[in-house]
Structures are given as C-alpha cells and as structure tokens.
C-alpha positions in Angstrom: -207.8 -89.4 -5.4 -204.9 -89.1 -2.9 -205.0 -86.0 -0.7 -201.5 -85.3 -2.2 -202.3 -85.4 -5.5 -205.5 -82.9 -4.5 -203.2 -80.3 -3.3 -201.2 -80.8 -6.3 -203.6 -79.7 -8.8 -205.3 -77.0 -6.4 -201.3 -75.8 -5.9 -201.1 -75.8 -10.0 -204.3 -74.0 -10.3 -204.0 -71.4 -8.2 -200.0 -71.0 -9.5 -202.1 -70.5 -12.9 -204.8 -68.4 -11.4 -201.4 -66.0 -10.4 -199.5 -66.1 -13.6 -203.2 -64.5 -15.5 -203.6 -62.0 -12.8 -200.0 -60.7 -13.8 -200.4 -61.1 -17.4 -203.4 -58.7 -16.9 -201.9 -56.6 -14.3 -200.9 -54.0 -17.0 -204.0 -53.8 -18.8 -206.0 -53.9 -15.6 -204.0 -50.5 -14.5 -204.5 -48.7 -17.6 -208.2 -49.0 -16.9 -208.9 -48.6 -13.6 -207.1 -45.3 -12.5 -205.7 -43.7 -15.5 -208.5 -43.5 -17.8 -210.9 -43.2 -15.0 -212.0 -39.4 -17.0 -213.2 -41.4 -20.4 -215.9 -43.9 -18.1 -217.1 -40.1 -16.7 -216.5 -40.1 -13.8 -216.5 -36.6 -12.5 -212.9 -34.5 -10.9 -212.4 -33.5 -7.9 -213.4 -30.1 -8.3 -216.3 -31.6 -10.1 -217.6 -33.1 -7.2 -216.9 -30.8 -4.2 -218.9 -27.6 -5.6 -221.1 -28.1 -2.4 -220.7 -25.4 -0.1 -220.0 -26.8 3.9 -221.2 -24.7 6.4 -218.1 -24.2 8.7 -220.0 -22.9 11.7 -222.2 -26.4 11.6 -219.0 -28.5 11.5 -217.1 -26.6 14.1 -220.0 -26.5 16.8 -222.2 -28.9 15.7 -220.3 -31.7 15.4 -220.2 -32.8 18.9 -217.3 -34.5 19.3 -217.9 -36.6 15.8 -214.5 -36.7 14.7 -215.7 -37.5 10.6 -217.5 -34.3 10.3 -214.6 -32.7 11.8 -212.4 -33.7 9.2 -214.5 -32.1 7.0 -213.4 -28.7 7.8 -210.0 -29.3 6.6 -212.2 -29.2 2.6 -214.8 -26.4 3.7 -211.8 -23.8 4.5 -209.9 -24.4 1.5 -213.7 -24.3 -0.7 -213.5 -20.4 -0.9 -211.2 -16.9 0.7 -214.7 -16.4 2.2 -215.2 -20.5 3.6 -211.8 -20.1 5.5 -212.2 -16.0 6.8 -215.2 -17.5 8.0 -213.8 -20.2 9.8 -210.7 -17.7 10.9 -213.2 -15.6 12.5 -214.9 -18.4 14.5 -212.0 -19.6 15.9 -210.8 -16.6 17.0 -214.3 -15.5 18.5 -214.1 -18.5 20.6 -210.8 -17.7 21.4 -212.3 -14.7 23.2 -215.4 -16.0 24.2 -215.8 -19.6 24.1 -220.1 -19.9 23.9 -222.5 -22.1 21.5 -225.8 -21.2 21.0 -225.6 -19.0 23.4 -224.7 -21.6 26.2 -221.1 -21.0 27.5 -218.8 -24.5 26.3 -216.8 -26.3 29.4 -212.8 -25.9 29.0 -212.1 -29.0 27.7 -214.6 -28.5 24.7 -213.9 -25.4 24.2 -210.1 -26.5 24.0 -211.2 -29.2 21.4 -213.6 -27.3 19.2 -210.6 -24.4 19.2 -207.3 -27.2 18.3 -209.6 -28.3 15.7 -210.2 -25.0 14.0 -206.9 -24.9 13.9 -205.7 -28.1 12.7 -208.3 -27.0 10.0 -206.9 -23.7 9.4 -202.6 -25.7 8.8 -201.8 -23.7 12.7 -200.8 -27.1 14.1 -198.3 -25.2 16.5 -201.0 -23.7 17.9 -204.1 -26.4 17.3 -200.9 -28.4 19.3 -201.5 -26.4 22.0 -205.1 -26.3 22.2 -206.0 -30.0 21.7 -203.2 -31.1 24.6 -205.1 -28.9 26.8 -208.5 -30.8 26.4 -207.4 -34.2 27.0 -210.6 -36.1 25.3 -209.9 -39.3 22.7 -211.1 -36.8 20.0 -208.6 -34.5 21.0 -205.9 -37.0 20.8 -207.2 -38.2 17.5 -206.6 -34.2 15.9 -203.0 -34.1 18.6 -202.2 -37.3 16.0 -203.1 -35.4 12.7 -201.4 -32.4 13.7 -197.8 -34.3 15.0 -198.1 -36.6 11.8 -198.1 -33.6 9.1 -195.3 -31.6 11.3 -193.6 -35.1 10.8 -193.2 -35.9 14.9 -194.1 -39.5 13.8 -193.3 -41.2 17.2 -195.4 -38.6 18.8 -198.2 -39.4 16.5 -198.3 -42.7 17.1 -198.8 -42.2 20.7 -201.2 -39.8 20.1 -203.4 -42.1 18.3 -203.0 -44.9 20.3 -204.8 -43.1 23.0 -207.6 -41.9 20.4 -208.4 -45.8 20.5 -210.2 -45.9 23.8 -213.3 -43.4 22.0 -215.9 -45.2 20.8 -216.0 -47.5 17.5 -215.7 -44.9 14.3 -213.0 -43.0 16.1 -211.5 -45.9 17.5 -211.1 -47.3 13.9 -209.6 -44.0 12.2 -207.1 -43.7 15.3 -205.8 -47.0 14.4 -205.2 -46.3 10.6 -203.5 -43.0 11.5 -201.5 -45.1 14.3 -200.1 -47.6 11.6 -199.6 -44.4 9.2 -197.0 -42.9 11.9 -195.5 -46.6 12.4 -194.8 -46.7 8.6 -194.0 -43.5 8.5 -191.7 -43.3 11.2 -189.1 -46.1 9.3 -191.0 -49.2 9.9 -193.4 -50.1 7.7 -192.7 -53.5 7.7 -194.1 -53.7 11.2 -197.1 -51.6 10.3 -197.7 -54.0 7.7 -199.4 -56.7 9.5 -202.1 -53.9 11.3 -202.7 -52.8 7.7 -203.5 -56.1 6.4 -205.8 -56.9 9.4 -207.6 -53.1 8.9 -207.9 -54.5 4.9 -209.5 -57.8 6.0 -212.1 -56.2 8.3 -212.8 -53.4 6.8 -212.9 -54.2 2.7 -214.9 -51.8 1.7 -213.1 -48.6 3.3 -211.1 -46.9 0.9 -208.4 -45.2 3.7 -207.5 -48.9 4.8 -206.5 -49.9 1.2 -204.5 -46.9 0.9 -202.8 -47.2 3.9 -202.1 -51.1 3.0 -200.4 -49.4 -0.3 -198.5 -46.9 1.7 -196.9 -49.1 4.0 -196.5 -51.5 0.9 -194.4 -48.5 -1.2 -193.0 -47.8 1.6 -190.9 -51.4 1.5 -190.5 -50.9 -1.9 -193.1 -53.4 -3.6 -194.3 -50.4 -5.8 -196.5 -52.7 -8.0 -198.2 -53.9 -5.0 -198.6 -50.8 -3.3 -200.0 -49.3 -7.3 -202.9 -52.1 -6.5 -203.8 -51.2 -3.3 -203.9 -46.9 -4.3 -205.9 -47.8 -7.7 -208.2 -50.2 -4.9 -208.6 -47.2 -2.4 -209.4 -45.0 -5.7 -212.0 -47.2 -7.1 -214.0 -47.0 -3.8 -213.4 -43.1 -3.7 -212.3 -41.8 -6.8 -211.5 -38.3 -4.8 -208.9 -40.0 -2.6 -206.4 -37.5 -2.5 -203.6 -39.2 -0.5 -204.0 -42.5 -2.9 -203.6 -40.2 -5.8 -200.9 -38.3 -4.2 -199.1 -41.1 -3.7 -199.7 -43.1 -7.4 -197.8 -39.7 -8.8 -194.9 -40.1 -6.1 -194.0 -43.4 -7.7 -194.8 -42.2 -11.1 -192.1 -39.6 -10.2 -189.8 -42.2 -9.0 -190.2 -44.5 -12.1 -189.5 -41.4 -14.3 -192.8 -41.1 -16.1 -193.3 -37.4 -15.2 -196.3 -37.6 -17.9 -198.6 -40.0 -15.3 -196.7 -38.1 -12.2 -198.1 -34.7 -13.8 -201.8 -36.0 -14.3 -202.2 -37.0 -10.4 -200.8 -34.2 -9.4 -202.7 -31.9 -11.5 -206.0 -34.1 -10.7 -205.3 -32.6 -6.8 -204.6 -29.0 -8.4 -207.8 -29.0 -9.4 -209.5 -29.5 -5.9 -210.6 -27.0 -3.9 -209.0 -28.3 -0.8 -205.2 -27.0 -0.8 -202.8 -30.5 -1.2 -199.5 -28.7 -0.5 -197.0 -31.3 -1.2 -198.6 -32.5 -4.7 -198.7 -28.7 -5.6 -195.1 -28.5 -4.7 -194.1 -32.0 -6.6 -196.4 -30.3 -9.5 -194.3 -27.1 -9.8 -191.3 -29.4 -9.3 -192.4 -30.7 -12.4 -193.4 -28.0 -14.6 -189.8 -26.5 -13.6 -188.5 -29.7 -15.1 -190.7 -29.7 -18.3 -189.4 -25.1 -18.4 -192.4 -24.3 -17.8 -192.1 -21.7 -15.5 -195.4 -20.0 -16.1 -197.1 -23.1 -15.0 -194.8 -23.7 -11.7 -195.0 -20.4 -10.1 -199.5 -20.5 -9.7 -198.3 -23.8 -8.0 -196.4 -22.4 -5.4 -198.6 -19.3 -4.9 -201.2 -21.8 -4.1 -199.5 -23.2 -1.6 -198.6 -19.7 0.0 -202.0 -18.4 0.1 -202.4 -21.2 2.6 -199.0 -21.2 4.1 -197.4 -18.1 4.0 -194.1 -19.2 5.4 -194.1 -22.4 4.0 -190.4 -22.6 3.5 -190.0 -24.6 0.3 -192.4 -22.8 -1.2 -190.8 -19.4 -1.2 -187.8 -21.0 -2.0 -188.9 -22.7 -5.4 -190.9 -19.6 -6.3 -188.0 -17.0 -6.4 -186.2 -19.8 -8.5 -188.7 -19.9 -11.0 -189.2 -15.9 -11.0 -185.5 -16.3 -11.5 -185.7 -19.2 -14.4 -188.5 -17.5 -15.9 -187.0 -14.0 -15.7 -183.5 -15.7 -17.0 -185.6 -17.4 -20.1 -186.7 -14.2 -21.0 -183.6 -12.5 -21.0 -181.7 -15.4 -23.1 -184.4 -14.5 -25.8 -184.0 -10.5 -25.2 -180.8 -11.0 -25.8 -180.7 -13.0 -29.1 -183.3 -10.0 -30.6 -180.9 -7.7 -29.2 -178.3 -9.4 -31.2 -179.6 -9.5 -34.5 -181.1 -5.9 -33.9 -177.3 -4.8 -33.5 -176.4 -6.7 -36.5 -179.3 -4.9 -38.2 -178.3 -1.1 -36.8 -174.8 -1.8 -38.1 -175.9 -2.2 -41.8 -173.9 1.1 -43.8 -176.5 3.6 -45.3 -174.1 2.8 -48.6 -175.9 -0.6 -48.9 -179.2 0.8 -49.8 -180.3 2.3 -53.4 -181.1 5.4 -51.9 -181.7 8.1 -54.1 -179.3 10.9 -55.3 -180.7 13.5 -52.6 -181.3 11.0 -49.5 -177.6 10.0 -50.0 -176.8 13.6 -50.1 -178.5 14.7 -46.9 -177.7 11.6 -44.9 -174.2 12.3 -45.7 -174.4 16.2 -44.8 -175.6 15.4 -41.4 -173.2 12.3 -41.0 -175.8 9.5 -41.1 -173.7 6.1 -41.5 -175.6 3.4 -40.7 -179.2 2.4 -40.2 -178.7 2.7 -35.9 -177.8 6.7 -37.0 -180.8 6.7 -39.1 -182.8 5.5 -36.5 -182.1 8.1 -34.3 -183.2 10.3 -36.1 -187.0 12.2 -36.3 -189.1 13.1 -39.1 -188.9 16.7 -37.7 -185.4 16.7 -37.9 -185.0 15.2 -41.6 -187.1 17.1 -42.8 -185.7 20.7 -41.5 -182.7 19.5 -43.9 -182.0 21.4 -47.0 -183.2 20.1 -49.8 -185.2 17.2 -48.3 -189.0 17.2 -48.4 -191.9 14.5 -47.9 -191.4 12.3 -51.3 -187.6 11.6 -49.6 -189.0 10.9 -46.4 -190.6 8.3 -47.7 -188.2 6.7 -49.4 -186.5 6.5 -46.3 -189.7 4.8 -44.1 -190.3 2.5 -46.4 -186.9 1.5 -46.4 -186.7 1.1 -42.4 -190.8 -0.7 -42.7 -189.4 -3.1 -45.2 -186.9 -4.4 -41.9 -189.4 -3.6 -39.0 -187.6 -0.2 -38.1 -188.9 3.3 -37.8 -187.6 6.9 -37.5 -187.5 7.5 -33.7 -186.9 4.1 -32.7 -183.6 4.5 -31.8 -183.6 7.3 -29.6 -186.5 5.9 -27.7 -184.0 2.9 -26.8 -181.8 5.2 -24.9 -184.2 7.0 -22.9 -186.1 3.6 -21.3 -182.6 2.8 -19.4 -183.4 6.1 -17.6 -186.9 5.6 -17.2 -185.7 2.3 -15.7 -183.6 3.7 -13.5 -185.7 6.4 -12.1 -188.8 4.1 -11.8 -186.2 1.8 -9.3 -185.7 4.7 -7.6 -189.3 5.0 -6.8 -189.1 1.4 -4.9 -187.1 3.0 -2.1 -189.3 1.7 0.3 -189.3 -1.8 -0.3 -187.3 -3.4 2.4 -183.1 -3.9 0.8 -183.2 -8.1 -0.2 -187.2 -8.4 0.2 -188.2 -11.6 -2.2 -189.6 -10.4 -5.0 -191.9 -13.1 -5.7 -193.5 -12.6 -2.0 -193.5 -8.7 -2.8 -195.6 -9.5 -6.4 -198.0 -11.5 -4.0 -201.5 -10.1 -4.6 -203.0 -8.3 -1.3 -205.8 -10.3 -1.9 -204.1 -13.1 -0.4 -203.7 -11.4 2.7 -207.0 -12.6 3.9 -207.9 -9.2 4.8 -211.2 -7.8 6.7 -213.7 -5.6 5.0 -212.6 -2.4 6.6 -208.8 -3.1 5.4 -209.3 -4.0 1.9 -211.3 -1.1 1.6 -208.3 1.2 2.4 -206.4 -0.7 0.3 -208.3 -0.1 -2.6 -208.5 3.8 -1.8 -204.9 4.1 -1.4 -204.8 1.9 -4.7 -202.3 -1.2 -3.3 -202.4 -4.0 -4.9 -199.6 -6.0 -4.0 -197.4 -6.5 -0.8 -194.4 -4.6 -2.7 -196.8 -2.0 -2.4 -198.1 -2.0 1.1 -194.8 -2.0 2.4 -194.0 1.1 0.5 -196.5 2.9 3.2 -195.6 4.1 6.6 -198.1 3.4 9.3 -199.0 7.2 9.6 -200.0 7.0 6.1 -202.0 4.4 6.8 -203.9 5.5 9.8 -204.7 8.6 7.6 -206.9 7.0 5.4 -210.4 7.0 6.3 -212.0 4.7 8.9 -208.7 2.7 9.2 -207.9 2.8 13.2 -205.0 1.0 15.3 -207.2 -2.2 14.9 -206.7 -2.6 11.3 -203.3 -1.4 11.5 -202.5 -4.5 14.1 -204.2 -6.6 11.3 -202.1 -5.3 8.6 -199.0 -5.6 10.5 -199.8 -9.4 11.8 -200.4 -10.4 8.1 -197.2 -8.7 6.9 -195.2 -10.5 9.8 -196.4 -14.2 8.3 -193.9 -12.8 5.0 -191.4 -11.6 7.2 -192.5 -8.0 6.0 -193.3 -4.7 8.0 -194.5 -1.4 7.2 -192.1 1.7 6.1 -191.3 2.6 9.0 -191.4 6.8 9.4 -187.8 9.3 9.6 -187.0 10.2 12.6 -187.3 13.8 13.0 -184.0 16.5 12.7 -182.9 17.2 16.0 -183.9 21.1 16.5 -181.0 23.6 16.8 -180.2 25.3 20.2 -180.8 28.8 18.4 -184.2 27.5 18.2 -185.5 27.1 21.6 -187.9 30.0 21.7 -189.7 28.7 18.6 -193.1 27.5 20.2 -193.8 23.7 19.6 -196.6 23.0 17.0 -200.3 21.8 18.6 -201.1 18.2 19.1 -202.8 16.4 16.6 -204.8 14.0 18.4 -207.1 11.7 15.9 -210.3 11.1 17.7 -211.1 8.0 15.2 -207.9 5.9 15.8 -209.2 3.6 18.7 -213.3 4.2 17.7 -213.5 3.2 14.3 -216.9 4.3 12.4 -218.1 1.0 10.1 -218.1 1.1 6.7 -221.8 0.4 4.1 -222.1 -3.3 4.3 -219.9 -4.4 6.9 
C-alpha cells in the first residue's frame, strides 16, 4: 500500500478516535469529578483529620520546601494548630535557637518568612525571606508576591528558586509559569506547562497548572479536562477544584459552582477566595444565613481582609432588611386586625356595656387593656372576662398585648443608650465578631470571661483602666488586647479626661498614689 494512502487511513482513524472522545466528553465529566462522593471517595475534611505537628515542620524541615508547604494546612487544622505556630514564630523572632543550638541569620530569616507565609503575613514573611537569600527562600519570596498578586515579581522570584536542587527546582518552575499566566500571558506559559505535563504525568499540580493557563485563554473545556485530570490524581486538590467552580460560575450553573466551593468549605485549611465566591453565591441564591459563616471564616484568618468586611455588613444589611420586609407585612395585617370595631363581635349585653363605659372601640383599645383593670369595672366579673379572652385567643391576641408594644420602643431606646462606648460608625458585623476569634492567650481570655465579654462590641465598651483592674491582667495583656483590636481598626474606650480643679481649690490636698504593684509582674494563672 502506498505511503499516502497509509497516512490516509491512520489520518481517518485518528479524526474518528477524536470525534468518540467528544461524543463521551460529557458523560466522561459527569463521572469523573462531580459524582466523585457516590464511588466513596472521602472529603476533604474527611481526609485531613491528622494532626501536623507545626514545631516539626517549622524546624525540622531543613530547608525541604514540601514539608514547608505543609504548614500552610497544620495552622488552619485548629485555633490551637495556628496559636501554636503564632507563638513559634514569634519566639524565634526574639531568640532565633533549635534544639538548643543558636540558627545562622540566613536560616533563621528563612524558617521565620516561612512561618509567616504560613500564618497569610506575607508583608512581613516578604521581609524576612528577602533577607535570607537561599533558593528556598526565593521559592516562599514567589508564594508570597503571587497571592499579593505582584505577578512579575513572582516570576523572578521563582526563577531564582530553580538553581536548588531537583524537587524544589521542579515546584519553582510550575509557580514560575503560574505568575507568567497569571501576569496576562498564558499563552506563553502554555508551552512550559505542556513540557511540565509531558515529564511529569503523574503530578497532579502540573495538570492543573496546564488547565489554568488553558482557562486562562479561554478553552474552558479543555482546561475542565486538565482540573478533573489533576483531581483524579489528588482528589483534595484545592486549586483544581477552586478553579472547576470559577468556570461553573462563569457558565452560570451556580448549582456545580456552589458544590466546589462548598467541597473547599469543608476543609480545614482556610481557601479565602472560594469562601468569598461561596458567600457570593449564597447572597445570590438570599441566603444570607449561609453567606455571612462564609465571610466570618475568612476573617478569623484575615482580619482586614477588605472584601470580606465589605460583603459581610452587606449581608447583615440584606439579612437584617429580609427580616424587616416580613416585620413589616405582620405589622400590617396586625394593624388591620387592631382596627376591627368592638361592634363587630357578638359580645354580650354587659361586655358591650362596659367596653362602652370606658370607651373601648376597637380590638387595639381592648388590647390595651389588663385583666386587673376590666375587672375593677362595675358590673364585670370573671364569666365576662372570658368571654372577652376567648374572643382575642380565637385571633392570636391577648389582654396586655398592646400596651407591652409601646413600652419595647423605650426599652429599645434605652438599651442603645447603653452602647455609648462603641466607637460612632464601628461595623456592626466586625463588632458581633466572637472574642474567640481574637486568637487570644490564656491569661486574656480568662479576663474576658470574668468580665463576661463576649464579643468585640463588647471589649471596646471597656476602658483600659477597667481592664488592668481585673485580676492577673498586666500591661502585657493589655498590649495584646490592643494589637488584636488594631487588626479591626478598633481600640479600647478610651478614659474622660478629668475636670479641671477650680482655683478656690488649691489647698485641697491631692489624693495618694495608687501604684499597682502587679501591672509589669503578672502572677500565672492554674494551667498556664
């Protein structure tokens, strides 16, 4: 057979071979990513239940730049995994020593950037991991510029990273053509991806990033392939998954968009952007309730994460505005009901007769009144009293009711009143935010419990001196409080200045010194 004709029919096969691969495109999606639950395959949360140690990773790492990515999952596993790691960074901050053996400045500078990077302070890890200068260093410098979106810087970053040896030299790369693609030119980040793909088959991160810089150019069917590829080699891929519900979102089906996102909710490890797309979506769907645990989230491990704040005092304010629309109808129809005349009811000769002694008109006049004061009425005893409350049961009123109704605007009032400490235009939604999420130490939440605060509407409410007056709380745990507060763009109550004495007063002899001896020395408290 000619050689033409031979490429002819391997042309038509392979033409063939294409056109069945499409036809079972579809059905091949359906059952590779998005019923991955029904084969059993266990969650995310599912399979990170194991506990990291934090202090292993940080300092016993080595330089292995794998098991320091795994910090970035042991600080978000627990309030305890990341005050632990908190603490260890800032220890070595102070006093830079491992195993009791003093660390050399450009380690210490590494270990510390990392801890940090770790931690989401990538102004500061910045800092840090430019000061040590190492390949591994470079590698975090990358991480760091690529999720503060300085994608040019990141790219240099890595590019540096490749001169360590093989297994960092290989992630470097992939987070070099991630900045490329990400930086506006995924087509030329393209070609490294493929060549990643086609020696490294098996590794899930160099499928996704084929896929990203593939969605990136917009061929979203090819780029779905690639993220369902990367997820059938790690199902707990979060950035594949992240990105399959981007482009769910974009297509419109906000049903798949809101299962990957939820998938990453579930995780232990704190995905910020999915968590905002997910309240984004919940919004979208009214479900308020659902959208604001998002965005808390998200600022238990950013507190001045920008968007964040913003979208949750939009859906206090959507929620709260819900609420109201249906307070409003009830309110409604309970006017309607309040306005019904007395003279439509088959009261009895002496009901009518004593409501109309005391001018009772309608059933809002009724209302108002007490059982004490219809029955100090002549001529009205028990039997006509309850005529009258079956009457109000029978439309889900009572004696009283009405009277109650115009006190609670008071109440209202005066319990506002009581808020006089909260800063004038604080966000509500960051003053509702637990104190638990301040991340504080022992000795602080202690306090807070005696002085019963519980949220950061609260705390704020306190001046320092109240503070300090509480036991075993020094100027230590003050500075604490106050660095926490400052993340919210919150501070203490701050104390009223003291009235000027009068001239006439001079020979009054100033009060003794209170000096508290505990303020600098603070005594431990059981268990700390």
């Amino acid at each position: 057979m000619p050689p033409c004709a031979v490429n002819q029919q391997v042309s038509l096969a392979i033409c063939g071979a294409i056109h069945i691969i499409i036809g079972l495109h579809g059905v091949w999606r359906h059952s590779a990513v998005y019923v991955r639950q029904r084969r059993g395959k266990p969650s995310m949360a599912e399979t990170s239940t194991q506990v990291l140690d934090v202090q292993q990773l940080l300092l016993g790492s080595k330089g292995d730049v794998a098991q320091y990515l795994l910090l970035r999952q042991a600080q978000g596993q627990s309030l305890d995994q990341r005050r632990r790691l908190e603490g260890l960074v800032i220890e070595l901050m102070e006093n830079p020593v491992a195993d009791g053996k003093p660390l050399a400045r450009e380690e210490a500078a590494l270990v510390i950037g990392v801890g940090l990077w770790a931690l989401g302070r990538l102004e500061e890890a910045i800092a840090s991991l430019t000061a040590a200068g190492s390949p591994e260093a470079d590698y975090f410098l990358g991480q760091c510029y690529l999720e503060s979106g300085y994608f040019a810087k990141a790219a240099e970053a890595f590019e540096r990273a490749q001169r360590a040896k093989a297994a960092t030299k290989r992630l470097a790369a992939y987070g070099e053509a991630e900045a490329v693609a990400k930086s506006g030119r995924p087509e030329a980040a393209l070609t490294n991806a493929r060549a990643l793909v086609r020696a490294n088959p098996e590794d899930p991160a160099a499928h996704y990033l084929l896929g990203l810089c593939l969605d990136l150019t917009g061929r979203y069917e090819d780029a779905i392939a690639a993220y369902e590829k990367a997820l059938s080699l790690d199902p707990n891929h979060a950035a594949a998954t992240f990105r399959l519900g981007s482009i769910e979102a974009l297509r419109g089906d906000a049903d798949r968009a809101l299962e990957h996102y939820a998938t990453l909710a579930e995780a232990q490890a704190v995905y910020v952007n999915a968590l905002i797309n997910l309240g984004v979506l919940y919004e979208d769907r009214r479900e308020y309730e659902k959208a604001i645990p998002c965005y808390r989230q998200v600022l238990r491990a950013s507190p001045n994460h920008p968007r964040a704040r913003m979208f949750l005092k939009d859906a206090h304010a959507a929620l709260d505005m819900t609420y109201d629309e249906d307070r409003q109808r009830e309110l409604e129809r309970r006017e309607k009901l309040m306005a019904i005349p007395i003279s439509d009811f088959e009261f009895s000769v002496r009901v009518r007769n004593c409501l109309q002694r005391i001018d009772i008109e309608t059933l809002g006049d009724l209302c108002r009144l007490t059982e004490e004061e219809l029955l100090g009425s002549r001529n009205f005893g028990e039997t006509s009293l309850q005529e009258i409350k079956e009457v109000l049961q029978a439309r889900g009123l009572r004696l009283g009711e009405g009277r109650e109704e115009l006190i609670a605007p008071l109440a209202a009032s005066a319990g506002g009143a009581a808020m006089h400490g909260v800063p004038a235009g604080a966000d509500e939604a960051v003053l509702a935010i637990p104190i638990a999420d301040l991340n504080l130490s022992m000795r602080s939440r202690k306090c807070m419990d005696r002085l019963g605060i519980s949220t950061l509407g609260q705390l704020v409410d306190h001046t320092p001196e109240q503070l300090l007056a509480s036991r075993n709380f020094g100027r230590t745990s003050l500075n604490e409080v106050n660095e926490k507060l400052a993340r919210y763009g919150l501070a203490l109550k701050q104390t009223p200045a003291p009235e000027e004495a009068d001239e006439d007063d001079d020979d009054i002899a100033p009060e003794e010194e209170i000096v508290r001896m505990d303020s600098e020395h603070e005594t431990p408290d059981e268990g700390e």
